[in-house]
C-alpha positions as CSV (number, residue, x, y, z in Angstrom):
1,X,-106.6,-23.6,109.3
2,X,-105.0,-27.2,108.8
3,X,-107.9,-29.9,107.8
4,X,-107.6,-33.5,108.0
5,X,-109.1,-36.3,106.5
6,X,-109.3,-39.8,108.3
7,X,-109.5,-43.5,107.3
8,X,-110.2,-46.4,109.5
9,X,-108.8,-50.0,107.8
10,X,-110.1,-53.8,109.8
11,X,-106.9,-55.5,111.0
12,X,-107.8,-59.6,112.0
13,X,-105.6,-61.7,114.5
14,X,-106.8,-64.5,115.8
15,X,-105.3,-66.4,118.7
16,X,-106.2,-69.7,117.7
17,X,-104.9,-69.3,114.2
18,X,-101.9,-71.3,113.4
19,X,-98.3,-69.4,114.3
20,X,-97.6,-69.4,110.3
21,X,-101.2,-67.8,109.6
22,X,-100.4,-65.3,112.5
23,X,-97.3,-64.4,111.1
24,X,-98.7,-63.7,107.2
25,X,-101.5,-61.4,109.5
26,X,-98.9,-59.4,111.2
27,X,-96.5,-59.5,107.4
28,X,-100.0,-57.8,106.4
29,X,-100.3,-55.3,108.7
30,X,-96.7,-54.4,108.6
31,X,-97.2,-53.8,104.8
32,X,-100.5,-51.7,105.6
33,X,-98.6,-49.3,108.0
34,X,-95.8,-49.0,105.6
35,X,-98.1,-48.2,102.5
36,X,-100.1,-45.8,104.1
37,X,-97.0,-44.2,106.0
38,X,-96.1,-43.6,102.8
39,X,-99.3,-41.7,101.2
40,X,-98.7,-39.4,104.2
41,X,-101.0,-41.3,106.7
42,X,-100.6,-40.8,110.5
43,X,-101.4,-43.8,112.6
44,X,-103.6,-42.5,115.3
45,X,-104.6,-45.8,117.2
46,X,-105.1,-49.6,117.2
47,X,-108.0,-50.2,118.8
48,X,-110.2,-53.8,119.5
49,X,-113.9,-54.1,120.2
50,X,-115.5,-56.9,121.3
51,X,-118.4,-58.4,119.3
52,X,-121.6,-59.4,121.0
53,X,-124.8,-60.2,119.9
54,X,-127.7,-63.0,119.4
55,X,-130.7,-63.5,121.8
56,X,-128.0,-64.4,124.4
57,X,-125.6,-61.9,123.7
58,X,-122.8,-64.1,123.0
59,X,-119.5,-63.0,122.2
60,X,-119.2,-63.3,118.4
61,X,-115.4,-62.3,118.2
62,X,-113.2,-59.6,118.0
63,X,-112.8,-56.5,115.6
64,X,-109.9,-54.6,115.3
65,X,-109.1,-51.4,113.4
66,X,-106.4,-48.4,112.1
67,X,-107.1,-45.1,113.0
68,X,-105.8,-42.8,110.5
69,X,-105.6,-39.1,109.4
70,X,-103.6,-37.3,107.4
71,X,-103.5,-33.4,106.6
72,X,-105.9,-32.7,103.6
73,X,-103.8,-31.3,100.5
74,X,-100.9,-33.3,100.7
């Protein structure tokens, strides 16, 4: 029976961030999928939750994370 292993990695974008400073995120994450592509990781998802909190329940931001698994052994 096959058995995986999983890994989940925080990825930050943020809208009002400057198109350069956007641009060295997105360089980042490009060099994240590439490295782990390469250790036999499988990208299962880019998913973004939305922070809340406080007495108020404010938003406190955004996180965003990589899903990934990869078969255990290789």
């Amino acid at each position: 029976m096959k058995q995986f292993e999983y890994d989940i990695q925080r990825f930050s974008l943020v809208e009002k961030w400057s198109a350069r400073k956007q641009a060295e995120q997105l360089a980042t994450l490009t060099a994240q999928l590439n490295t782990k592509g390469s250790e036999s990781w499988e990208l299962l998802g880019l998913h973004s939750f939305d922070l809340v909190g406080g007495v108020l329940g404010g938003d406190k931001g955004t996180v965003t994370l990589t899903l990934w698994k990869r078969e255990v052994g290789q």
